[in-house]
Each structure stands twice: as structure tokens, then as C-alpha cells.
C-alpha positions as CSV (number, residue, x, y, z in Angstrom):
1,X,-10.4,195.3,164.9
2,X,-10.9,194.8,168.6
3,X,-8.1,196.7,171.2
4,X,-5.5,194.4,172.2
5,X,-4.6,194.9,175.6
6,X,-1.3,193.8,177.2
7,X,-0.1,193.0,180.5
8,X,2.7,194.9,181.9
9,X,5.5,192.5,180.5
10,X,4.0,191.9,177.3
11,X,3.7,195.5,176.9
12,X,7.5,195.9,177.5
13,X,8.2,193.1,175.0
14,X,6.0,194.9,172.4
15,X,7.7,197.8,172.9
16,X,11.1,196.9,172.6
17,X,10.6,194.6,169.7
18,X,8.4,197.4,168.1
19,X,11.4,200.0,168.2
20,X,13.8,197.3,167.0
21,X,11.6,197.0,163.6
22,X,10.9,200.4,163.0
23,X,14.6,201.5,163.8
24,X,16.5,198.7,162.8
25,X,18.5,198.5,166.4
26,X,20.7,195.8,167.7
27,X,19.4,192.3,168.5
28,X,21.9,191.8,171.1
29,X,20.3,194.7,173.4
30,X,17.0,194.0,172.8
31,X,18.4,190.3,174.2
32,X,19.7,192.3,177.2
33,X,17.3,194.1,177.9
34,X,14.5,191.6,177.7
35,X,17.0,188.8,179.5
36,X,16.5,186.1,176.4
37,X,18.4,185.0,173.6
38,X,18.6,186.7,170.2
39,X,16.7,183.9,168.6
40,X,13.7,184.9,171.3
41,X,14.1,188.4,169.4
42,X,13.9,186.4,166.4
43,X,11.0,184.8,166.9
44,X,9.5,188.1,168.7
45,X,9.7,190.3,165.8
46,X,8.7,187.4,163.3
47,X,5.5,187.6,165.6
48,X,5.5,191.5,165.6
49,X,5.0,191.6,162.0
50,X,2.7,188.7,161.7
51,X,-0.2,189.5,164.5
52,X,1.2,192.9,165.4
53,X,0.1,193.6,169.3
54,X,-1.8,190.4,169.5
55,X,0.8,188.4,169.2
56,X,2.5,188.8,172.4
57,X,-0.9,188.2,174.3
58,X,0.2,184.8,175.8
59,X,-1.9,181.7,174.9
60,X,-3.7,180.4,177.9
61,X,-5.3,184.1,178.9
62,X,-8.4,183.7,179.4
63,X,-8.9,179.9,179.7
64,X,-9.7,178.2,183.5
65,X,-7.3,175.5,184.5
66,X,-8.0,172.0,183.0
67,X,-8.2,171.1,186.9
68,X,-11.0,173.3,188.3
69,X,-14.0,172.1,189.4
70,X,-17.3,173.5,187.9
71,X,-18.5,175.8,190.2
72,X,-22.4,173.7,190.3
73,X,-20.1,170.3,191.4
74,X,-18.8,172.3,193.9
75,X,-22.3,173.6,195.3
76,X,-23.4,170.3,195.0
77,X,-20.4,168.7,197.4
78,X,-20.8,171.5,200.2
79,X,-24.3,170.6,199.8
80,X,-23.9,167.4,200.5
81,X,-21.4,167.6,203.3
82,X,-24.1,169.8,204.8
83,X,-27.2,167.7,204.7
84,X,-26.0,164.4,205.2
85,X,-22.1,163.7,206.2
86,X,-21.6,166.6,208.4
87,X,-20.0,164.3,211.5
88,X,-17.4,163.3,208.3
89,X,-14.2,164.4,208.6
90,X,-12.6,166.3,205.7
91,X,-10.5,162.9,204.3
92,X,-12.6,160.5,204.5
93,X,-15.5,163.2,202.8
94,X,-13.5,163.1,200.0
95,X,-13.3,159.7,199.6
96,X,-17.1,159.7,199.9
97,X,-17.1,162.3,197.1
98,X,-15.0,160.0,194.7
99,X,-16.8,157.2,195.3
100,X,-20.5,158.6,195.0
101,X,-20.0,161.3,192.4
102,X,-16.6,160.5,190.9
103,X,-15.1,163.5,191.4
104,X,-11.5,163.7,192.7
105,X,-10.8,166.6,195.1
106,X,-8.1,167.3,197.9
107,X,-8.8,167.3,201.5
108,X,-6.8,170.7,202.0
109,X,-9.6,172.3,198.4
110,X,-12.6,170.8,200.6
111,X,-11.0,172.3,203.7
112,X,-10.8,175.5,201.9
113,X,-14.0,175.4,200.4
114,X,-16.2,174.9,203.5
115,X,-14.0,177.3,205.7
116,X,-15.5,180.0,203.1
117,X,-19.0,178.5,204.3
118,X,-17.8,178.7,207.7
119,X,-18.1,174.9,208.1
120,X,-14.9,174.0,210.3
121,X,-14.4,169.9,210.6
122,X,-15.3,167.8,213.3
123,X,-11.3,167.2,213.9
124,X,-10.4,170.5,214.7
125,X,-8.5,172.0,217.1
126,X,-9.6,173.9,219.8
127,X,-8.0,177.1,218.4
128,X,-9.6,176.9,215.0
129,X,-13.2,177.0,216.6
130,X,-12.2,179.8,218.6
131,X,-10.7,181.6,215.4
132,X,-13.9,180.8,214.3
133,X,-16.4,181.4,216.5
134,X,-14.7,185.1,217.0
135,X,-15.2,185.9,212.7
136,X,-18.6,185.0,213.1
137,X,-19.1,187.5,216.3
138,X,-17.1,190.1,214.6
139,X,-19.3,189.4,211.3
140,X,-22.0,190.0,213.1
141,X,-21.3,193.4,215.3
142,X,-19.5,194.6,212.3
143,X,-22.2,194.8,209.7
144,X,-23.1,198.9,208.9
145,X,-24.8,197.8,205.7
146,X,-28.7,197.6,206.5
147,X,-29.3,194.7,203.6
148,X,-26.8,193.0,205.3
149,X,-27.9,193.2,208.8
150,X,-31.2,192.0,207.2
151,X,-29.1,189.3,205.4
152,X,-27.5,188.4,208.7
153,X,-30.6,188.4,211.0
154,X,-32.6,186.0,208.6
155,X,-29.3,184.3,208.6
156,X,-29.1,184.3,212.5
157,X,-30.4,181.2,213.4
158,X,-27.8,179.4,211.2
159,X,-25.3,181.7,212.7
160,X,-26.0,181.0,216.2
161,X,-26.1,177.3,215.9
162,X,-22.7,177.1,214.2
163,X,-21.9,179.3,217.4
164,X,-23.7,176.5,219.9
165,X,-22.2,173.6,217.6
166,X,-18.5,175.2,218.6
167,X,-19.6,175.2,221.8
168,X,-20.6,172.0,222.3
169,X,-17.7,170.7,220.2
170,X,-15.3,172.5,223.3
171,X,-17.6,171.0,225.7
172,X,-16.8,167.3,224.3
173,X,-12.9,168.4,224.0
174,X,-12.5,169.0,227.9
175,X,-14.8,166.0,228.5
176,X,-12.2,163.3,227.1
């Protein structure tokens, strides 16, 4: 038998419902206490004594959103914005996306995907590229790890041109 394990308000339904079998309590508190109905206790103890513990494991533990994204499409999209439609903004990327790989995604779940990338889009605003431009300083006088100051020197280049790309990107801002 493998060990149930509950959260910490399935473990006070358990509980409750548990002492209400074995001492034969009142419905009407367990009710109260739990803050549901007595046909919720009902049904709660009819589960108790069917699946024991198990049954108040809720149904959709364990299972990923019927909405995410497989984490290889994902790759595949930053990829893409990367190599080939970097000048792109994030909306009209997305469109791109649908049409080309017939995937669906939100400009605010690309936004938040390439910001963990560090990518920031061509449209933004003066103060995000600063915000950003300061992480990636901080990121790199902060490292006390020496595989990742290893990580971040081969990683430098990269680094510094995102840092030169913000740059020039404040440049063209106080040119207009």
C-alpha cells in the first residue's frame, strides 16, 4: 500500500471525518467545523470508509493544466524570437507564432518567458532597460560560486552585448 499523503486541509478533513466514524459524533459539528453542509459530511464519510486516506486526496493533484505549453514548444519559440524575429515586438511575435507553428500564446506568457531569458522587447520603456541592464550588472558582480563565474564568463560576450543592445536602444530613444 503506498503512503497517502495529505495536504494541510485535506488532512483536517480526514481527521474530523475520521473521529466522526470511529466515535459516532454529531454531523452538525463536523458541518461547523469544516464550514459545509451535513450532506458534504455525508458524502465525506461515505468516502472515508470506501478509500480510507486516499479519498480526500483531491482529483487533479498531480496533473499539469490542460493549457500549458510543452516545455520543448516553448524552447523552440524563444528560439525562434532569438535567431530570426528579434526587432519583433512581443504582439505581433505571437501572431507569427500562431501562424507558423500553430500554437496560441499570450503576449503578457511571451513577455514573461523571454524576461526569464533576459530578452526585454524592442518597445520598451526606458525604465525597463535600465531595470534591466542593472540585474545583469548585479548578476554579474554578485556571483561567489566559481562554476558560475565560469558559467558567466563563457557567457560574457552574450551578456555584454545585451548590455550594448540597451545601450544603443537608449541612444535611439533620446534621438527621436
Amino acid at each position: 500500500m503506498r503512503k497517502v499523503v495529505l495536504r494541510m486541509n485535506e488532512e483536517n478533513k480526514y481527521l474530523t471525518i475520521k473521529k466522526l466514524v470511529e466515535t459516532n459524533g454529531n454531523k452538525k459539528r463536523a458541518a461547523v467545523k469544516l464550514n459545509c453542509s451535513v450532506r458534504t459530511i455525508n458524502r465525506l464519510i461515505i468516502k472515508y470508509k470506501t478509500y480510507g486516506k486516499a479519498g480526500f486526496v483531491h482529483g487533479n493533484r498531480g496533473r499539469a493544466p490542460a493549457t500549458t505549453i510543452p516545455l520543448d514548444i516553448k524552447n523552440q519559440i524563444i528560439k525562434l524570437y532569438v535567431d530570426y524575429y528579434s526587432n519583433a515586438n512581443f504582439t505581433h511575435f505571437c501572431e507569427i507564432v500562431h501562424d507558423d507553428l500553430n500554437v496560441k500564446i499570450s503576449d503578457t506568457t511571451l513577455n514573461k518567458w523571454l524576461r526569464e531569458e533576459n530578452i526585454i522587447s524592442p518597445k520598451a520603456t526606458k525604465k525597463t532597460r535600465k531595470i534591466l541592464k542593472n540585474q545583469l550588472k548585479a548578476q554579474l558582480n554578485n556571483t561567489s560560486s566559481k562554476k558560475f563565474k565560469i558559467k558567466s564568463k563563457k557567457s560574457l560576450p552574450l551578456l555584454m552585448k545585451m548590455m550594448l543592445i540597451l545601450e544603443d536602444l537608449d541612444v535611439n530613444i533620446r534621438v527621436r
